[in-house]
C-alpha positions as CSV (number, residue, x, y, z in Angstrom):
1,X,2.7,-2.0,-14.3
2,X,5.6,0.5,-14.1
3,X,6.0,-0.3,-10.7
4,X,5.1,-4.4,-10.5
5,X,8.1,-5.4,-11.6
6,X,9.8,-5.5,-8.3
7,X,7.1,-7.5,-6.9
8,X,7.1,-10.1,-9.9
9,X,7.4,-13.1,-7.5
10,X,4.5,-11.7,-5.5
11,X,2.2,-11.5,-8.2
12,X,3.0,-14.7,-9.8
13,X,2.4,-16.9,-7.1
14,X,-1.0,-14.7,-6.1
15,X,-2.2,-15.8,-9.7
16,X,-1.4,-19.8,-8.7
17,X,-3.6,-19.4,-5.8
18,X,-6.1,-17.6,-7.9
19,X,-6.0,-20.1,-10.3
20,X,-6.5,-23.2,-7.3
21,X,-9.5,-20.8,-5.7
22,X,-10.9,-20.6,-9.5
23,X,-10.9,-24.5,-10.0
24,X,-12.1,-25.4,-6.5
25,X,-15.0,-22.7,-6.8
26,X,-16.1,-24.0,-10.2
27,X,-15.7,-27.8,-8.8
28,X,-18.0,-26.9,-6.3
29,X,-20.7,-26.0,-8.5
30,X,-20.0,-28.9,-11.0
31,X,-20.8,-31.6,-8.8
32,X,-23.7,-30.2,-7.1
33,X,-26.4,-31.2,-10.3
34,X,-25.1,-34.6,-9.7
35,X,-26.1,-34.1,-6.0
36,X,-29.1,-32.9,-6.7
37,X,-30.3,-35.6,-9.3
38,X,-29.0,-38.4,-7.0
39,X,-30.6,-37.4,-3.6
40,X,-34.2,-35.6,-5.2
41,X,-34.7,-38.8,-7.7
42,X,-34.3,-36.4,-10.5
43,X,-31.7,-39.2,-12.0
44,X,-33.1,-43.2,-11.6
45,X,-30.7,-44.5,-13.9
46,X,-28.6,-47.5,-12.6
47,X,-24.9,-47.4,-12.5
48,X,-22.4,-49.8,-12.8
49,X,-18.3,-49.0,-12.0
50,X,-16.0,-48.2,-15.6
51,X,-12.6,-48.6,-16.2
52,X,-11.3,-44.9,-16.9
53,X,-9.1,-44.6,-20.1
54,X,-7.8,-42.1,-22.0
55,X,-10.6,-41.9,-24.7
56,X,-13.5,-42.0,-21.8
57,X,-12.1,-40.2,-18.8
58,X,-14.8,-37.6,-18.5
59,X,-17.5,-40.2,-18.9
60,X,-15.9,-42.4,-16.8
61,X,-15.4,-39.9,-14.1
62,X,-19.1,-38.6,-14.0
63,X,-20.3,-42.1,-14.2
64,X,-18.2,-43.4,-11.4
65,X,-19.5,-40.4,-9.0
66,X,-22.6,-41.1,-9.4
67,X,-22.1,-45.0,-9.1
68,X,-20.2,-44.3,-5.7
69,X,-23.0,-41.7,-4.6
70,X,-25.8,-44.4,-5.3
71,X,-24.0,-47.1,-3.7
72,X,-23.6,-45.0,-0.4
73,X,-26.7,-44.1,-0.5
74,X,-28.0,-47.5,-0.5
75,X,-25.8,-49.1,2.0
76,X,-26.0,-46.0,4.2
77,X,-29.7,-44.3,3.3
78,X,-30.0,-40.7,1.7
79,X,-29.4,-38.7,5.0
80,X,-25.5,-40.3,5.7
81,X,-25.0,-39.5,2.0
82,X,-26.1,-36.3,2.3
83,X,-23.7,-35.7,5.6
84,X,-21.1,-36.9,3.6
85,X,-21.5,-34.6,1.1
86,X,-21.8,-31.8,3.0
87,X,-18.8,-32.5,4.9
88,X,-17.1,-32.5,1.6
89,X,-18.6,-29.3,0.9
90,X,-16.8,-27.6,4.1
91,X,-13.6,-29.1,2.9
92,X,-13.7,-27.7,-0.2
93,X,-14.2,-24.8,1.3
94,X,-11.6,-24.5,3.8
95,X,-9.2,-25.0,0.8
96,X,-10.9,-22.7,-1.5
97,X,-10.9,-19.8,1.5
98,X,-7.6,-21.1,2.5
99,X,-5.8,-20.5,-1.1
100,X,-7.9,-17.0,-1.5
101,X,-6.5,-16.0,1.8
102,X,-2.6,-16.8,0.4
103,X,-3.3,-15.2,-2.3
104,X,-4.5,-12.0,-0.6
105,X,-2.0,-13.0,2.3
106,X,1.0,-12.8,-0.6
107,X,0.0,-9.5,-2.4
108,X,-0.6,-7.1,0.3
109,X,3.1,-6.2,0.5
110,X,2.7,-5.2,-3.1
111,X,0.3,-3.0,-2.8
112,X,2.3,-1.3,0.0
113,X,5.7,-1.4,-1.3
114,X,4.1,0.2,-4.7
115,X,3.2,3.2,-2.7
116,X,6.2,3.7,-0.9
117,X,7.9,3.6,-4.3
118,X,6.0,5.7,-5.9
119,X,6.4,8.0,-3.0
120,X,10.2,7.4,-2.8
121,X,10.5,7.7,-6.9
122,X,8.1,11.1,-6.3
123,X,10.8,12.4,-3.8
124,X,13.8,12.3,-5.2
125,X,12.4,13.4,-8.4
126,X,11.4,16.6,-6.6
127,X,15.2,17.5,-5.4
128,X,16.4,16.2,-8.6
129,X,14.0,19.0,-10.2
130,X,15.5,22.5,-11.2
131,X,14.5,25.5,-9.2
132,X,13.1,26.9,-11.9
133,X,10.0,24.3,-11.9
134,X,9.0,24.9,-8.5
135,X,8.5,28.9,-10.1
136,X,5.4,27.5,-11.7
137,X,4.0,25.5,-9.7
138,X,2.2,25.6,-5.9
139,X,3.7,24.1,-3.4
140,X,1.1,22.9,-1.7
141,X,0.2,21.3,-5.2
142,X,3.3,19.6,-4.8
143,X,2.8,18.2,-1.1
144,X,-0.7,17.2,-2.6
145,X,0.8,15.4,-5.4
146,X,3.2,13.7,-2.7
147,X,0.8,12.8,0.0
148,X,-3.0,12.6,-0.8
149,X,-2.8,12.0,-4.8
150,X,0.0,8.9,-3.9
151,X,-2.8,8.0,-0.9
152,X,-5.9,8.0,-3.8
153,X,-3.7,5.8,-6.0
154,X,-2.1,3.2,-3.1
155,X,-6.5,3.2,-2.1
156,X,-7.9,3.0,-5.8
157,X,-5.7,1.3,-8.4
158,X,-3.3,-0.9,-6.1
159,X,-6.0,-2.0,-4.0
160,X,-7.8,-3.9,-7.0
161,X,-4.5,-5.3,-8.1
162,X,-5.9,-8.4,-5.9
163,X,-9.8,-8.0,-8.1
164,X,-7.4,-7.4,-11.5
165,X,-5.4,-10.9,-10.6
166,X,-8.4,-12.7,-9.2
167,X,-11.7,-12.3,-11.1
168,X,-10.5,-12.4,-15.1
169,X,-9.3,-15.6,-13.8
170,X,-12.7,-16.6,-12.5
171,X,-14.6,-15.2,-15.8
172,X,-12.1,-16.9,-18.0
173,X,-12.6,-20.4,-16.3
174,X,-16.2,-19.7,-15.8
175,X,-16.7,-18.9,-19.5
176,X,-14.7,-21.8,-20.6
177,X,-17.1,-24.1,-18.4
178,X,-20.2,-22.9,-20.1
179,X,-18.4,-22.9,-23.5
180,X,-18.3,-26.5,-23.3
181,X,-21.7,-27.0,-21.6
182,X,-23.7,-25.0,-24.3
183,X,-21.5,-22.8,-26.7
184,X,-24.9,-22.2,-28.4
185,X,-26.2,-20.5,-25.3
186,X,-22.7,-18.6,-25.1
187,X,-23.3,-17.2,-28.2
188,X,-26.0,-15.4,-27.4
189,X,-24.3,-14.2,-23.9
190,X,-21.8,-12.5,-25.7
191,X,-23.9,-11.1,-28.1
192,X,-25.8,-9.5,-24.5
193,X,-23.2,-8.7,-22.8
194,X,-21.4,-5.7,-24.3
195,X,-24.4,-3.8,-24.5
196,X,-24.6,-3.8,-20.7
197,X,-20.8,-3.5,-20.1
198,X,-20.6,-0.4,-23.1
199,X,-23.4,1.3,-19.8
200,X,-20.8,1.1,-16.9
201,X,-18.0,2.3,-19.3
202,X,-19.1,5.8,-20.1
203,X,-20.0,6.3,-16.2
204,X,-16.5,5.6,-15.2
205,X,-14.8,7.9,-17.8
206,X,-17.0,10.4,-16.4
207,X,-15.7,9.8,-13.0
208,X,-12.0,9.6,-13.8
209,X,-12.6,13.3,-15.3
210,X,-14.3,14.2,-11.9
211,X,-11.9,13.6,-10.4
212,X,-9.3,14.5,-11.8
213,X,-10.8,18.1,-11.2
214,X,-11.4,17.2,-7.1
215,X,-8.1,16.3,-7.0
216,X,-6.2,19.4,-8.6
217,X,-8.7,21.8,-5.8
218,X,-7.4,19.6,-3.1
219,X,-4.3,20.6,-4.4
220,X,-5.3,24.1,-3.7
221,X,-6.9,24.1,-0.8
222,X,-3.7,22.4,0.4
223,X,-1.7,25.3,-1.3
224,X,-4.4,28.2,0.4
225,X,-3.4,26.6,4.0
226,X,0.3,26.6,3.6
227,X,0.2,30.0,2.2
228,X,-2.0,31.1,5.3
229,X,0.2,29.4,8.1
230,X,3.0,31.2,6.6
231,X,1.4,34.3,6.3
232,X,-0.7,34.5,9.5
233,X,1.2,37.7,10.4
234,X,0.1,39.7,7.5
235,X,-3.2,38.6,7.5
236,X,-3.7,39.6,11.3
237,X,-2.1,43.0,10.9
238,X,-4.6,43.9,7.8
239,X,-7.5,42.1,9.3
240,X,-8.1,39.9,6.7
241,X,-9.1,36.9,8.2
242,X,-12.7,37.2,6.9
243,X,-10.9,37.7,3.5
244,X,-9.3,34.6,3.6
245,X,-12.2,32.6,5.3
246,X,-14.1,33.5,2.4
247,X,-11.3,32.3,-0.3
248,X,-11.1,29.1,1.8
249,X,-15.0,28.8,1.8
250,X,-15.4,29.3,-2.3
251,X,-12.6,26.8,-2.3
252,X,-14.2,23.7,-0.2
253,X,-17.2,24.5,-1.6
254,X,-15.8,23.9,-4.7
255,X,-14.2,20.5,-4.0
256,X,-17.4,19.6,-2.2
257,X,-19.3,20.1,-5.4
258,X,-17.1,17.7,-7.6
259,X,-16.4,14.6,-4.8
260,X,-20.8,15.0,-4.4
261,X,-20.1,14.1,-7.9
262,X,-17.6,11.6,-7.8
263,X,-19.3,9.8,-5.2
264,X,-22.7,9.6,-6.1
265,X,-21.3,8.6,-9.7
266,X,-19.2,6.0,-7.4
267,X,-22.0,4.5,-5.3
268,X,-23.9,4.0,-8.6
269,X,-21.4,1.4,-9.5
270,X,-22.8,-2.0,-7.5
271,X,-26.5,-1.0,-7.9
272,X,-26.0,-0.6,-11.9
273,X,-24.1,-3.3,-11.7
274,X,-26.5,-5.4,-9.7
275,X,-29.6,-4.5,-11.9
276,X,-27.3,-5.2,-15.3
277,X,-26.2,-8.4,-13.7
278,X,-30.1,-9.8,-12.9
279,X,-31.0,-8.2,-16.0
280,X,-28.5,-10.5,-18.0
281,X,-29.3,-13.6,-15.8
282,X,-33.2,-13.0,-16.5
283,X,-32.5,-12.4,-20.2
284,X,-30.0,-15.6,-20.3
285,X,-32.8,-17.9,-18.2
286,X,-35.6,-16.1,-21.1
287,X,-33.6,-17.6,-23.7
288,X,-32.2,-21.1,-22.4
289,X,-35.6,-22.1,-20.8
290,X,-37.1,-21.4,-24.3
291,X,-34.8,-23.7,-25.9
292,X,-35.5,-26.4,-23.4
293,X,-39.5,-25.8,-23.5
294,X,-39.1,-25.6,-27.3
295,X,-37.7,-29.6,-26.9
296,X,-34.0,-28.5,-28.1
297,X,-32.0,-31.3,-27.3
298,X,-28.4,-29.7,-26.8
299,X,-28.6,-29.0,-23.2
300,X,-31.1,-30.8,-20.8
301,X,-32.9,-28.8,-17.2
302,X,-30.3,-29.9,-15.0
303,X,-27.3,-28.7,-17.3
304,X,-29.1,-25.5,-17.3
305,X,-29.0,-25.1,-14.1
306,X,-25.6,-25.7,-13.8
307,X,-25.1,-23.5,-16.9
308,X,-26.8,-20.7,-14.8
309,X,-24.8,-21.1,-11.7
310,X,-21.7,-20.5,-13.7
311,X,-23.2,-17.6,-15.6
312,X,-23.8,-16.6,-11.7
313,X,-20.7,-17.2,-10.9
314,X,-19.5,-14.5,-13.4
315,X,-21.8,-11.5,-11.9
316,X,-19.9,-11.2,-8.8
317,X,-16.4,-10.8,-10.6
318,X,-18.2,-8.6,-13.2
319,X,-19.0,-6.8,-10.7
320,X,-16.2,-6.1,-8.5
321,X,-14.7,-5.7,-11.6
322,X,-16.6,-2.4,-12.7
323,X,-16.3,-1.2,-9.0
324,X,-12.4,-1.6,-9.7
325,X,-13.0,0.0,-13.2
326,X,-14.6,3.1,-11.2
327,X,-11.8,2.9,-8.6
328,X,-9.3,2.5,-10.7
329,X,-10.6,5.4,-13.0
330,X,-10.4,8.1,-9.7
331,X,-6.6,6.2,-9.1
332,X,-5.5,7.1,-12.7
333,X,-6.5,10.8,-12.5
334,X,-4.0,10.9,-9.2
335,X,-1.6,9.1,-11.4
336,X,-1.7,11.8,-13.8
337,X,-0.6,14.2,-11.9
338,X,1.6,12.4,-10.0
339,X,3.5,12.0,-13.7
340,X,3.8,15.3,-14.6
341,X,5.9,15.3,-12.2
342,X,8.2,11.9,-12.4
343,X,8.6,12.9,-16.2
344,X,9.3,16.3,-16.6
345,X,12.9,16.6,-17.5
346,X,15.5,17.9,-15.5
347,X,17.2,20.4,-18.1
348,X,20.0,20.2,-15.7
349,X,22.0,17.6,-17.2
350,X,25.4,16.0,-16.4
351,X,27.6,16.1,-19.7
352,X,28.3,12.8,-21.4
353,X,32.1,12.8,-21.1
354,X,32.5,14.8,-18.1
355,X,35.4,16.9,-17.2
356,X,37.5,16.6,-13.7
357,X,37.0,19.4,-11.3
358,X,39.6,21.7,-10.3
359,X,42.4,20.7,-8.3
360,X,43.9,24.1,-7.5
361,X,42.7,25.5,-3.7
362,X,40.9,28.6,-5.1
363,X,39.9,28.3,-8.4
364,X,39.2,31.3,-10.2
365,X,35.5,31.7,-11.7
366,X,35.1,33.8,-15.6
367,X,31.8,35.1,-17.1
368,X,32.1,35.2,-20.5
369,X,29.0,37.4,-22.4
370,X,26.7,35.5,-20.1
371,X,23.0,36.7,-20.7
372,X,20.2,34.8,-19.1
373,X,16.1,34.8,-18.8
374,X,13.7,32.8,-17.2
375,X,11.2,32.9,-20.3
376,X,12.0,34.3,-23.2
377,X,10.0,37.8,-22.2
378,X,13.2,39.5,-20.8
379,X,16.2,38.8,-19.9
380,X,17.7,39.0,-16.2
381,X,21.1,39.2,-17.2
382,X,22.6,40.3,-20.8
383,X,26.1,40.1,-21.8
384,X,27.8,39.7,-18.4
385,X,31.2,39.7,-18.2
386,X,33.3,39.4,-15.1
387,X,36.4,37.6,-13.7
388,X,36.7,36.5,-10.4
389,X,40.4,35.8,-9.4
390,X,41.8,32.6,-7.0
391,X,41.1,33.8,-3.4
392,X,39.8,37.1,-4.4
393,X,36.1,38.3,-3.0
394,X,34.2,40.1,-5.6
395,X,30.5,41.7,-4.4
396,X,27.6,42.0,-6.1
397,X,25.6,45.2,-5.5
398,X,22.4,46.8,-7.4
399,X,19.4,48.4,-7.1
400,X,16.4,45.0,-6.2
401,X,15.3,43.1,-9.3
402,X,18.4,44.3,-10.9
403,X,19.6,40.3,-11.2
404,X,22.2,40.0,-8.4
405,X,21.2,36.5,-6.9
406,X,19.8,35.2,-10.4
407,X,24.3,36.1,-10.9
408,X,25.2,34.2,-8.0
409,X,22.6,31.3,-9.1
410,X,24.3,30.5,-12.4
411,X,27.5,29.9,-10.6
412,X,26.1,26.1,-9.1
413,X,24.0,25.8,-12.0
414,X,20.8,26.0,-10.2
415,X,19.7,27.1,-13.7
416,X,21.5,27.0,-17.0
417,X,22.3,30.1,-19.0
418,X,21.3,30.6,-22.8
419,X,24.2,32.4,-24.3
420,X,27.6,32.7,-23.4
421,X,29.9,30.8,-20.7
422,X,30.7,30.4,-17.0
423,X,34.0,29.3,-16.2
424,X,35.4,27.7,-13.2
425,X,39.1,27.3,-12.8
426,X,39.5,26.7,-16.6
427,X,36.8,24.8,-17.4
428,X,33.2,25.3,-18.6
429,X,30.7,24.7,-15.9
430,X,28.5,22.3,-18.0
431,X,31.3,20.0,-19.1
432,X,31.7,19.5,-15.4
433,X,28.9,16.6,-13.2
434,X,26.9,18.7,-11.3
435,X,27.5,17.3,-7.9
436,X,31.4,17.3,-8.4
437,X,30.8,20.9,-9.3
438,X,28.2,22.4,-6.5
439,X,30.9,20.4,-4.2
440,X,33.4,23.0,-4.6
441,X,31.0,25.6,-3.4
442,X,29.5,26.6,0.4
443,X,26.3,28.5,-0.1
444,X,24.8,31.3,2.5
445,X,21.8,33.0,1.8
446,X,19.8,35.8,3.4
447,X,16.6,33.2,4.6
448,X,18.7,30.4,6.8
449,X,17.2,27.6,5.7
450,X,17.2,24.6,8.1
451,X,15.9,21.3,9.1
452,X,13.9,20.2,11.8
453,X,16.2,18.5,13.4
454,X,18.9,18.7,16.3
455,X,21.5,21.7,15.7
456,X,24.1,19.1,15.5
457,X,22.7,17.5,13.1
458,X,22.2,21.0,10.8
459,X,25.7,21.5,11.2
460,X,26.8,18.4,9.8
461,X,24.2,18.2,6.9
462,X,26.9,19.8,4.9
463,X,29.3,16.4,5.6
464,X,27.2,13.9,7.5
465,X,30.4,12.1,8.8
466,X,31.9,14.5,10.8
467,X,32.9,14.1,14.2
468,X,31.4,16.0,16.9
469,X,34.5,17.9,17.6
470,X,34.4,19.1,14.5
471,X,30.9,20.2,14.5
472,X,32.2,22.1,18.0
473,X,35.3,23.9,15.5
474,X,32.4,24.9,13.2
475,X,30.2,26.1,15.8
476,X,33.3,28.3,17.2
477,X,34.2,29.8,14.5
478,X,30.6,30.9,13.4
479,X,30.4,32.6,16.9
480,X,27.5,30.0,17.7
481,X,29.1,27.9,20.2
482,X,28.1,29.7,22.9
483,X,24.4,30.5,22.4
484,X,24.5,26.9,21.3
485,X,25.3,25.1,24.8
486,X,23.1,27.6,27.0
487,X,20.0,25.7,24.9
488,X,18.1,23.1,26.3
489,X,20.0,19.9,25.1
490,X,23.1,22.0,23.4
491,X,23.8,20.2,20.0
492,X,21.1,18.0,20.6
493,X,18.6,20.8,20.8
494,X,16.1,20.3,18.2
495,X,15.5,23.9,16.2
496,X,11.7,23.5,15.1
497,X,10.4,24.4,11.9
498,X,12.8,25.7,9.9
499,X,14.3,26.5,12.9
500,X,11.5,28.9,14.8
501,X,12.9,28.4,17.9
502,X,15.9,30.1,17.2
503,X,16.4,34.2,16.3
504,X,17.5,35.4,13.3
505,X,21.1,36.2,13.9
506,X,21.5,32.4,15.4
507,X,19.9,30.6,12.2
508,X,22.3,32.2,10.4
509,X,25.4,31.2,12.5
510,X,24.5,28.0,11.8
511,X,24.4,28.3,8.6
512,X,27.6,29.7,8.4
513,X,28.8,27.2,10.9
514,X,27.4,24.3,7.7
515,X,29.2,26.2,5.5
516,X,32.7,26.2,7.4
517,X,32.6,22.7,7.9
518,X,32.3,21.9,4.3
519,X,35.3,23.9,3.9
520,X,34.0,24.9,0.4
521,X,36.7,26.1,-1.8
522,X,34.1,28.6,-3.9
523,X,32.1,30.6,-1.4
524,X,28.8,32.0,-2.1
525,X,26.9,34.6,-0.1
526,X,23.6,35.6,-0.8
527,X,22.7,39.0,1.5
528,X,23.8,37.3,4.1
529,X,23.5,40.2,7.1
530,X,20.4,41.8,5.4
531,X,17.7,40.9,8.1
532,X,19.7,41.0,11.1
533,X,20.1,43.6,14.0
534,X,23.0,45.4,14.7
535,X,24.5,43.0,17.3
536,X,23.6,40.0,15.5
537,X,25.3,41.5,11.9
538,X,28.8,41.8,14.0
539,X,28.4,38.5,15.2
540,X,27.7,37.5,12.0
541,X,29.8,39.7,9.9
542,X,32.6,38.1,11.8
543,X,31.9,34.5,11.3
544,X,31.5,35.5,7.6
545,X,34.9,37.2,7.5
546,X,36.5,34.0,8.7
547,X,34.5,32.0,6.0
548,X,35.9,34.5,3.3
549,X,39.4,34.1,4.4
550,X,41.8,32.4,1.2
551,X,38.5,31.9,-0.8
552,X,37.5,32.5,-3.8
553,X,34.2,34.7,-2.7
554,X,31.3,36.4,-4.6
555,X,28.7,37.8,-2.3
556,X,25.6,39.8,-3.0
557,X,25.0,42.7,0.1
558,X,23.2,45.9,0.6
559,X,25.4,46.5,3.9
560,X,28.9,48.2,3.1
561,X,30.4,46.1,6.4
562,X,30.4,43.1,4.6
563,X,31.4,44.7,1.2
564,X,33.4,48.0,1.6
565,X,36.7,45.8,1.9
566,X,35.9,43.6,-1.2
567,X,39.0,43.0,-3.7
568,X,36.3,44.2,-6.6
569,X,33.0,45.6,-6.3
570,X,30.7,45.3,-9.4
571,X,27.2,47.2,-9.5
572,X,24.6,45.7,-11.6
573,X,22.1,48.3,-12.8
574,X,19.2,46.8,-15.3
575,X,20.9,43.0,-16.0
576,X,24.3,44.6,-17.0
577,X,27.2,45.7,-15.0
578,X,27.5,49.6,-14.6
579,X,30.3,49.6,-12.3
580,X,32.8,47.8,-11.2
581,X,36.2,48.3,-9.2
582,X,37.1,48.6,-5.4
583,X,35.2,50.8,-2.9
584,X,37.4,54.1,-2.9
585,X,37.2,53.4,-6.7
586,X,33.8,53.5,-6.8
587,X,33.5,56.3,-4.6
588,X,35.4,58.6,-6.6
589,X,33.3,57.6,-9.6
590,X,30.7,59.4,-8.0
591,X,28.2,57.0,-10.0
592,X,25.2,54.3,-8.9
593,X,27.2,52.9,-6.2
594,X,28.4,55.8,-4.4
595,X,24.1,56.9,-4.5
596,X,23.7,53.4,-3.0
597,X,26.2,54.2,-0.3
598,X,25.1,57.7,0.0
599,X,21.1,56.8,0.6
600,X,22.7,54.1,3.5
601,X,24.8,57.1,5.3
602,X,21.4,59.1,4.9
């Protein structure tokens, strides 16, 4: 229902053509006793025409048909009749079939459209979402939630919106029909059926928790594949591919387990369903050809009959009803998941009265006793404090796990600190909105991450309007023009897979080459040279060093070429800062850093 409102228009007018395939359906059957009375002598009264009025219309009506039906019949004989009748049978039809196709004809795009907005809703929930959620949870879960789980719900739940809209509407008029026909009889069919529906109802609550469980191990077995396509190295340089086979194996096996469950528990629907619905017609047809062989008066054979076609008439909808119930049920357990993530909350909150960005060129950055933790086991960082001048670089250096890119994290508010304050040319980062603020900044880190799409195009993710001469600018100053035009298409050159079909040192240009044409006025750079050969690191180092020109720069490196000419140089040892000042500094202190430089030389 969340999602229906959009399509309000849609479902409305699908419930008008319901309604019309409902009263054409029951019309159908109501003048078929007549029929049958008439043209198997069952009926010999003689019938003359009445005029209809308000206070005799239903008599009047039935008495007519059957005075029209007689006459044909006796200037034409029984067979014409008959053909006429039948011919008015096929046109009844046509409409009937012709309304239920408009109906279904007009809420197909629903069904559709809710998926893509679930999936669209889904989506940018996920890059809304904090890094910090994606720490606890699989990412293959994730994709599962995405892809397969919104799949099971468009398959399950949306697909009987059409059953939903359609068959309460055939009960209700069917129901209303017999109410007026014998609401004796109906008594005792609501006394019967309960007991019958109270079966099908703790079968399908079974199957919602079934699957609920199939669909968190497909989210598994989703997460073991992407985990094994990005490790396929490691696995064939230990030999562990029988390893992971049988991790895989336990895993299918698993999920093969719980959907023999879920679908044996789902093919059980129509035949319980068919033997509760001729168990409730025999029971009904027991009790109503008692009260007519016992001489009860309230409802003659033929009524019954007609009585029992509508009773009929409800065991198909009951039916494909309870299959929706079961559908639906598998459909809700993919919606649960699918809402942990649209409502977890983003902790990462725009302030209510934001303030304005800084205007100066190169703002100056200030931590203020900042300590930090990503649960409350131990913190990462405790009581930093550390100004970064306008224009000024300042690196970042420590031992690994010592909380040097958890420092440069804070900075965009990728996550938010619990005690103390991060300042960014006079104001506090979280009285700023957090696009203005991550707009100021140009990120680098030591993975180039890209898109699988053309280079020119991963350039230009950083301002999606630019021209192509300055994507070339970019390119030349990141020392990745050239390697970029001997390619196959130049900037049209798709890069694959987070760019695999381009080496290290070249991913990164690029990246640096995003990162110029943002023209960032806060620079971060995250071990930017770490991974790269020697030739690759001065092609590199000298793209950076043109990045870092008149900004204000903090930059995490093991490498001394990208930090030894740093205007401060702080060294984190254990969350805290142990060190700080320039190289030579530093060097003289004889401390942590000048070991780190030391074990380098070595």
């Amino acid at each position: 229902m969340r999602f229906l409102s959009a399509y309000k228009w849609n479902v409305i007018l699908s419930v008008i053509f319901n309604i019309l395939t409902t009263l054409f359906t029951v019309f159908s059957f109501a003048f078929i006793m007549p029929i049958l009375n008439v043209l198997f002598s069952i009926e010999t009264k003689e019938y003359t025409y009445m005029e209809v009025s308000a206070g005799n219309f239903n008599d009047a009506m039935v008495n007519n048909f059957y005075y029209y039906i007689t006459s044909f019949m006796q200037a034409h004989g029984a067979s014409n009749a008959l053909a006429l009748l039948c011919v008015f049978f096929v046109g009844m039809t046509i409409i009937k079939v012709g309304t239920q196709y408009a109906s279904e004809w007009i809420i197909t795009p629903v069904s559709n459209g809710v998926e893509r907005d679930i999936r669209n809703n889904l989506y940018r929930k996920i890059i809304t979402l904090p890094l910090g959620f994606f720490t606890n949870e699989h990412k293959g879960d994730i994709l599962a939630r995405a892809s397969s789980d919104v799949k099971e719900l468009q398959l399950s739940v949306m697909s009987s919106i059409s059953s939903i809209i359609r068959y309460p509407l055939n009960i209700i008029v069917s129901l209303a029909v017999m109410i007026y026909v014998s609401w004796q009889l109906t008594i005792f069919v609501f006394l019967v059926i309960p007991v019958f529906g109270g079966i099908m109802g703790v079968v399908g609550k079974k199957l919602r928790k079934s699957s609920l469980e199939g669909q968190e191990l497909g989210g598994e077995i989703l997460s073991n594949i992407e985990e094994t396509v990005g490790g396929l190295r490691i696995i064939k340089a230990f030999n562990a591919e029988n390893q992971m086979n049988s991790r895989f194996r336990q895993l299918t096996q698993r999920y093969f387990i719980v959907y023999n469950a879920v679908g044996r528990r789902l093919t059980l629907a129509h035949p319980m369903s068919e033997l509760i619905g001729i168990s409730a017609v025999a029971t009904i047809l027991w009790f109503g050809g008692s009260l007519i062989l016992n001489g009860h008066s309230f409802i003659d054979a033929s009524m019954f009959i007609f009585y029992l076609l509508m009773f009929y008439n409800i065991i198909n909808p009951a039916k494909e009803l309870s299959r929706a119930g079961y559908t639906i049920q598998k459909g809700m357990a993919a919606m649960t998941r699918i809402d942990k993530i649209l409502y977890t909350e983003n902790p990462i909150k725009d302030p209510l009265a934001p303030l304005p960005i800084p205007s100066c060129q190169h703002p100056d950055i200030s931590f203020r006793n900042v300590s930090f933790s990503y649960d409350d086991s131990r913190e990462v960082l405790e009581n930093i404090s550390l100004d970064i001048d306008p224009g000024n670089t300042v690196a970042i250096v420590g031992q690994s796990g010592s909380g040097k890119s958890t420092l440069l994290d804070l900075i965009p508010r990728f996550y938010d600190i619990q005690k103390g304050e991060i300042i960014i040319g006079g104001t506090d980062i979280t009285q700023m909105k957090v696009k203005e603020l991550r707009s100021l900044m140009g990120y680098v880190s030591q993975e180039p991450i890209l898109f699988n799409d053309t280079i020119f195009n991963n350039i230009a993710f950083a301002k999606p309007d630019a021209t192509k001469e300055e994507v070339i600018k970019a390119a030349k100053a990141a020392n990745a023009h050239d390697f970029i035009i001997e390619t196959e298409n130049g900037y049209e050159t798709l890069v694959g897979d987070r760019g695999c079909r381009l080496s290290g040192g070249q991913r990164q240009r690029i990246s640096i080459a995003r990162a110029l044409l943002k023209n960032p006025r806060i620079l971060i750079l995250d071990e930017a040279t770490s991974a790269l050969d020697t030739e690759s690191e001065r092609l590199v180092q000298e793209a950076l060093d043109r990045l870092m020109k008149d900004r204000t720069t903090v930059v995490v490196a093991h490498r001394l070429s990208t930090i030894v000419n740093a205007d401060k140089i702080c060294v984190l040892n254990n969350g805290r800062i142990a060190e700080a000042g320039t190289h030579d500094e530093l060097i003289a202190l004889g401390g942590i850093y000048k070991k780190l430089v030391d074990m380098q030389h070595v």
